[in-house]
C-alpha positions as CSV (number, residue, x, y, z in Angstrom):
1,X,76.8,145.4,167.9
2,X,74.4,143.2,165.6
3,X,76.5,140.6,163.6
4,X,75.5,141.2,159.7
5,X,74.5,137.4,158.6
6,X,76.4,136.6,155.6
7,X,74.5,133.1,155.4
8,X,73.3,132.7,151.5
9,X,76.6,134.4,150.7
10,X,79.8,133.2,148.8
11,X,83.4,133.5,150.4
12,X,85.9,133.7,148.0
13,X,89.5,133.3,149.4
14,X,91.9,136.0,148.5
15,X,95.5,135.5,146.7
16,X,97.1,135.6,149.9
17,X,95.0,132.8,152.0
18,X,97.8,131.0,153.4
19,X,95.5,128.1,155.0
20,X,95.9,125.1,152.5
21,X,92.4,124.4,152.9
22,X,90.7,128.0,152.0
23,X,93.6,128.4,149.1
24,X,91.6,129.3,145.9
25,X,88.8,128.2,148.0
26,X,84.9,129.4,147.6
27,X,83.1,128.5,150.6
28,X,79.3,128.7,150.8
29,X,77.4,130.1,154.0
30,X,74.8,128.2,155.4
31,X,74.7,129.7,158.9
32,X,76.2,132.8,160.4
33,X,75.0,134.4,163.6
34,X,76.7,136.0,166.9
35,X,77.7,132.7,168.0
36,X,79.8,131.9,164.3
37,X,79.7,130.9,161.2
38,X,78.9,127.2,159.2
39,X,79.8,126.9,155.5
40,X,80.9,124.4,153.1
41,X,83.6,124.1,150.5
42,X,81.5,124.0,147.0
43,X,84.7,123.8,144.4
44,X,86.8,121.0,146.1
45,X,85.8,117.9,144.4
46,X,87.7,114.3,146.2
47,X,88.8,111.5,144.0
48,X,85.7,109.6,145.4
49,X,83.1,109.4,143.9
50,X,79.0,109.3,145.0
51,X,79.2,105.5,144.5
52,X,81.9,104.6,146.3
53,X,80.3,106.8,149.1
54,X,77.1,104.7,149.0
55,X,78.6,101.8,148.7
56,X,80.8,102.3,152.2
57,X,77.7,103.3,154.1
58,X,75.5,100.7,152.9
59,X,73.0,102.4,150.9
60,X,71.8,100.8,147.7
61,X,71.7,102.9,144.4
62,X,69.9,102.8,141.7
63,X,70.4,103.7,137.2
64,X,68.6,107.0,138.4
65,X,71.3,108.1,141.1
66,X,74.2,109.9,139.9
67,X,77.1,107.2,141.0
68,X,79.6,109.4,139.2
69,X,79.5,112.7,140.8
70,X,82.0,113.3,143.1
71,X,82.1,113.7,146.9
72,X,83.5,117.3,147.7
73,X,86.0,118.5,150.7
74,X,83.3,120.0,152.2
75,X,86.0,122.1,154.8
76,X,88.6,120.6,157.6
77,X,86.2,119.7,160.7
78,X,84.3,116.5,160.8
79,X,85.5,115.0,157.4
80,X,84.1,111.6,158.8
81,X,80.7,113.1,158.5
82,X,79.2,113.5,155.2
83,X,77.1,116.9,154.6
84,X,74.4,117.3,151.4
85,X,74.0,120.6,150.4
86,X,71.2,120.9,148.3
87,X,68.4,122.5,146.2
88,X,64.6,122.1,146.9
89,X,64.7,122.7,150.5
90,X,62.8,119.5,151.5
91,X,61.9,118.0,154.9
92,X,64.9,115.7,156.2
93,X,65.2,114.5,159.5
94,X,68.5,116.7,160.2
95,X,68.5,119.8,158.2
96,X,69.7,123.6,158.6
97,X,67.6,126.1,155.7
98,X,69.5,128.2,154.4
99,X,66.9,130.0,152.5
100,X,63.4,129.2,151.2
101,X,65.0,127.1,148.6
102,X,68.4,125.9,149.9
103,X,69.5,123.7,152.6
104,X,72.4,121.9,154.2
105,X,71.3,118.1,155.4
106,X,73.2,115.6,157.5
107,X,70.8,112.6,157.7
108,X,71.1,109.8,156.1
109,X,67.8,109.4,154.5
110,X,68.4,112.4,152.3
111,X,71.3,110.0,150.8
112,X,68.9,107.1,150.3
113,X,66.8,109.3,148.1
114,X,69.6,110.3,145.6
115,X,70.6,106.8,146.0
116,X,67.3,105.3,145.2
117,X,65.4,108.0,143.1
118,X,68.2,111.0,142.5
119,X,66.4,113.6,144.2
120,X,67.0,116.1,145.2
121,X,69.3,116.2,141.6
122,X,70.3,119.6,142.4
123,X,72.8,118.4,145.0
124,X,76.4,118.4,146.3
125,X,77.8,115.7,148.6
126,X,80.6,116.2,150.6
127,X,82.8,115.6,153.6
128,X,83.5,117.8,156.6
129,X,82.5,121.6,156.7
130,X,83.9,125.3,157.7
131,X,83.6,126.4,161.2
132,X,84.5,129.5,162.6
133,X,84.2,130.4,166.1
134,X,82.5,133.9,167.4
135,X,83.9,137.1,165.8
136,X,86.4,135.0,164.1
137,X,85.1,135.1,160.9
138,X,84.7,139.2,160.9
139,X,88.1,139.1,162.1
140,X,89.6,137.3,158.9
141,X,87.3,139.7,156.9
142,X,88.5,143.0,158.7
143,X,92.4,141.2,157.7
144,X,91.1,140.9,154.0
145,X,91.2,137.2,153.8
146,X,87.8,136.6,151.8
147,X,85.7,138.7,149.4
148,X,81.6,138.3,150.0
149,X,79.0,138.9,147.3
150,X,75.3,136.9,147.7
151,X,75.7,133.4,146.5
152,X,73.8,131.9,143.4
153,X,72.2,129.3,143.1
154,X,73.5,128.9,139.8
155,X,77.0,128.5,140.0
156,X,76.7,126.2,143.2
157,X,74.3,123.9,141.7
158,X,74.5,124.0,137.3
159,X,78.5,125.2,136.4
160,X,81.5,122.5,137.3
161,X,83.6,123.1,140.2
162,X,86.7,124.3,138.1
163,X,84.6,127.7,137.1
164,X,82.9,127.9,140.2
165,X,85.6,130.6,142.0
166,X,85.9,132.6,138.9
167,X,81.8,133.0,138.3
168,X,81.2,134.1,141.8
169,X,83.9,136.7,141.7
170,X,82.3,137.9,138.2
171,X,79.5,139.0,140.4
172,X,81.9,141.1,141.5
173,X,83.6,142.1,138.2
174,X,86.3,140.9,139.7
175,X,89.5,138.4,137.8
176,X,90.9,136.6,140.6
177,X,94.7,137.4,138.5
178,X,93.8,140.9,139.0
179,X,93.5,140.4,142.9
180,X,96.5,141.7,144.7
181,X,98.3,139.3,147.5
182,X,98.6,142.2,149.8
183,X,96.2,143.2,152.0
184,X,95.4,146.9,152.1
185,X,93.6,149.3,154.4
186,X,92.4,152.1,153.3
């Protein structure tokens, strides 16, 4: 059986997520094949901020970078390693595309940019991402654990985090308080 990629799609946790770190959660997918799944966090902003970040790596930052914006809880594994999700898909030296216009980069000259000139300004830093092994993320959506609608770009990239969740599941015509903490089969 062909795994559907849900890559370019949201996850939104449902009520009943009892995993402290997917709890009211909505999770972007950057990669999703037969092997797993990759996604980040994109409404869990830290208490640190891009600055601070820049400052603890060594990388110098200019009026134009945006020293304010906050470094995001990008998911549980690898939250030493700092992940930019971002929008142009440029050429970094260690990047996964997404799409023709989105794409997750690890490298550190992608931070020296937004350090130096701000670009790329559409742009979310974070720590640590999502992983989920093979199958197991079908197996958490055959348990109802996360709604799916196709991410936009939008609402990752121009709303604030607070109103992220409720946005994507509007593409749904969903209200999360209308969401039920049971899980149903039909």
């Amino acid at each position: 059986m062909d795994t559907v990629s849900l890559a370019n799609h949201f996850l939104i946790a449902m009520p009943a997520m009892a995993d402290p770190n997917f709890s009211r959660s909505l999770t972007y997918i950057c990669e999703h094949n037969a092997e797993g799944a990759l996604g980040v966090i994109i409404n869990r902003p830290t208490d640190m901020t891009l600055g601070t970040l820049l400052e603890r790596v060594d990388i110098a930052y200019e009026e134009k970078a945006p020293a304010t914006a906050p470094i995001y809880f990008g998911g549980p594994v690898q939250t030493d390693r700092g992940f930019v999700l971002h929008q142009p898909a440029q050429q970094w030296q260690s990047q996964l595309r997404v799409d023709n216009n989105i794409a997750l980069t690890s490298s550190r000259d992608i931070l020296q940019s937004i350090g130096q000139t701000g670009e790329p300004s559409k742009a979310l830093v974070m720590l640590g991402y999502s992983g989920w092994a093979a199958g197991q993320l079908e197996w958490e959506l055959a348990q109802n654990a996360w709604l799916t609608v196709q991410a936009d770009p939008h609402i990752i990239f121009d709303l604030p985090p607070e109103v992220r969740l409720d946005a994507a599941l509007h593409l749904l015509g969903v209200d999360f308080s209308n969401l039920s903490e049971v899980a149903g089969h039909a």
